[in-house]
Every structure is written in structure tokens, then in C-alpha cells.
C-alpha positions in Angstrom: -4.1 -15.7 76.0 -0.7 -17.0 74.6 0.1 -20.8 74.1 3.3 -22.0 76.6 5.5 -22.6 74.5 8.8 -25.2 75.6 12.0 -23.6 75.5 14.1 -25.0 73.2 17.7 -26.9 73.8 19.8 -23.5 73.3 17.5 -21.6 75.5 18.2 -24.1 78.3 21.5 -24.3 77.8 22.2 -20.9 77.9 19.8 -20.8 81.1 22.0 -23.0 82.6 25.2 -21.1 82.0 23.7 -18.1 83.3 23.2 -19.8 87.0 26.5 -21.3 86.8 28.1 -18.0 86.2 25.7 -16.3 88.8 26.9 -19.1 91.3 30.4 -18.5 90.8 30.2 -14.7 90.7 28.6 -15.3 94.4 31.5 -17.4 95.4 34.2 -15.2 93.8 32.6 -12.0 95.8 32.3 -14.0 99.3 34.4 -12.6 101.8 37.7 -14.6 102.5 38.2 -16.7 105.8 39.4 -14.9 108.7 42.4 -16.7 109.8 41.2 -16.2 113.4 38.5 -17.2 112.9 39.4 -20.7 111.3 41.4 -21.3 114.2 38.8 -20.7 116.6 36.7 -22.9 114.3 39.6 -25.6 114.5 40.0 -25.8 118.2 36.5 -26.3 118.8 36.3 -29.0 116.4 39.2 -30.7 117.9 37.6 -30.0 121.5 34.5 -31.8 120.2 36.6 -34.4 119.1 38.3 -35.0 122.5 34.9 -34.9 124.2 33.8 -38.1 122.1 36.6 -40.1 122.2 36.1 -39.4 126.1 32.6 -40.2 126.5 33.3 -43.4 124.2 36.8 -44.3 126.1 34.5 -43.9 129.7 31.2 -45.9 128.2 33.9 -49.2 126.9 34.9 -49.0 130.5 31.9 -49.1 131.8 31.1 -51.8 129.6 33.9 -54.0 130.7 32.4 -53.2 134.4 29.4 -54.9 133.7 31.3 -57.8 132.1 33.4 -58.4 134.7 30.7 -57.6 137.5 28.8 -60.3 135.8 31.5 -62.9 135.1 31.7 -62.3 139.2 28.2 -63.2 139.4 28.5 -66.1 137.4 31.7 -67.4 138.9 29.7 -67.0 142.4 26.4 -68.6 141.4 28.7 -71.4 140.0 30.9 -71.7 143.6 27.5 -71.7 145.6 25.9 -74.5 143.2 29.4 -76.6 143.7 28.8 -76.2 147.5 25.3 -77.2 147.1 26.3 -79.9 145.3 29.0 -81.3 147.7 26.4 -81.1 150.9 23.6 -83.3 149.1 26.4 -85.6 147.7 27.1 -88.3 149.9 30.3 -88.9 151.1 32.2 -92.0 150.1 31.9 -94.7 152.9 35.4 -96.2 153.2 36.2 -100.6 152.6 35.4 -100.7 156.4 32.9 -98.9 156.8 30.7 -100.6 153.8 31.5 -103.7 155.1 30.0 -102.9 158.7 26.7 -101.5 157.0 26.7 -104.3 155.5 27.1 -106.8 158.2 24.2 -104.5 159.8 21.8 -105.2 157.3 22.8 -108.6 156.9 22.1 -109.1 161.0 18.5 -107.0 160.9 17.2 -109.6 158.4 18.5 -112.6 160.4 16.8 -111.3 163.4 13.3 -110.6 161.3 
């Protein structure tokens, strides 16, 4: 049984060349682009194109839906605490009127 023996640098270099060649024979041979179909290929790209920029131009709209929807829910929680707010808040009692709850406590302890 033979040893393996490693090829050596000018065996791999001309190893190499060969591909290259090979692969550029296989591109030279290739047949050419049909016009027709480039243009079909181009419209369907630029149909794909359109569809994206759709379906992204529709989802930032619905995205700015849902902001707004929830700044509207925000704004309304924030109106309903207010009004909460102004019913437990007691109103403010006018010079006349302190004085009077004042002159009723003042006569409830005299009579104790």
C-alpha cells in the first residue's frame, strides 16, 4: 500500500487555477438573461417592495391608535380622579359662615 504523500505548493496552485478556470468557463457558457424575464423579475420585486412599506405604513398606524387610545384612557382616569377628588374635598366655608360654626361651638360648650 502506497504512503500519502502531500501535494506540494505547485501542485496546489495549479489545482487551484484549474477550478477557477472551470468556474469561469461555467459562467462564460450560462445562458444570457432574458430581458422579459428580468422585467418580470423586477416588477415583482418592486410589488414586494410596495407590500412592505404597506404593511409597515398600516402597523405605525396602528401603533399610534394604541397611543392615542391610551393617552385617552389616561386623560379619563386622570378627569375621573380630579372629580373624585373635588367631591371628598371640602368646600371652603366663607368669613361668615366660619364665624357662625364658630359661634355654635362656642355656645354648645357654654351650655355643657
Amino acid at each position: 500500500m502506497k504512503k500519502y504523500k502531500e501535494p506540494d505548493f505547485q501542485t496546489r496552485i495549479s489545482a487551484a487555477a484549474d477550478a477557477r478556470n472551470e468556474v469561469m468557463e461555467k459562467l462564460r457558457t450560462r445562458a444570457p438573461v432574458d430581458p422579459e424575464v428580468a422585467a418580470a423579475r423586477a416588477a415583482a420585486a418592486q410589488a414586494r417592495e410596495a407590500a412592505q412599506q404597506e404593511k409597515h405604513r398600516l402597523a405605525r398606524l396602528a401603533a399610534e391608535e394604541r397611543k392615542a387610545e391610551k393617552q385617552a384612557k389616561a386623560l379619563e382616569a386622570a378627569a375621573e380622579k380630579a372629580a373624585k377628588a373635588a367631591k371628598k374635598q371640602k368646600p371652603e366655608l366663607t368669613e361668615a359662615e366660619r364665624k357662625a360654626a364658630r359661634d355654635a361651638r362656642y355656645l354648645a360648650r357654654k351650655n355643657r
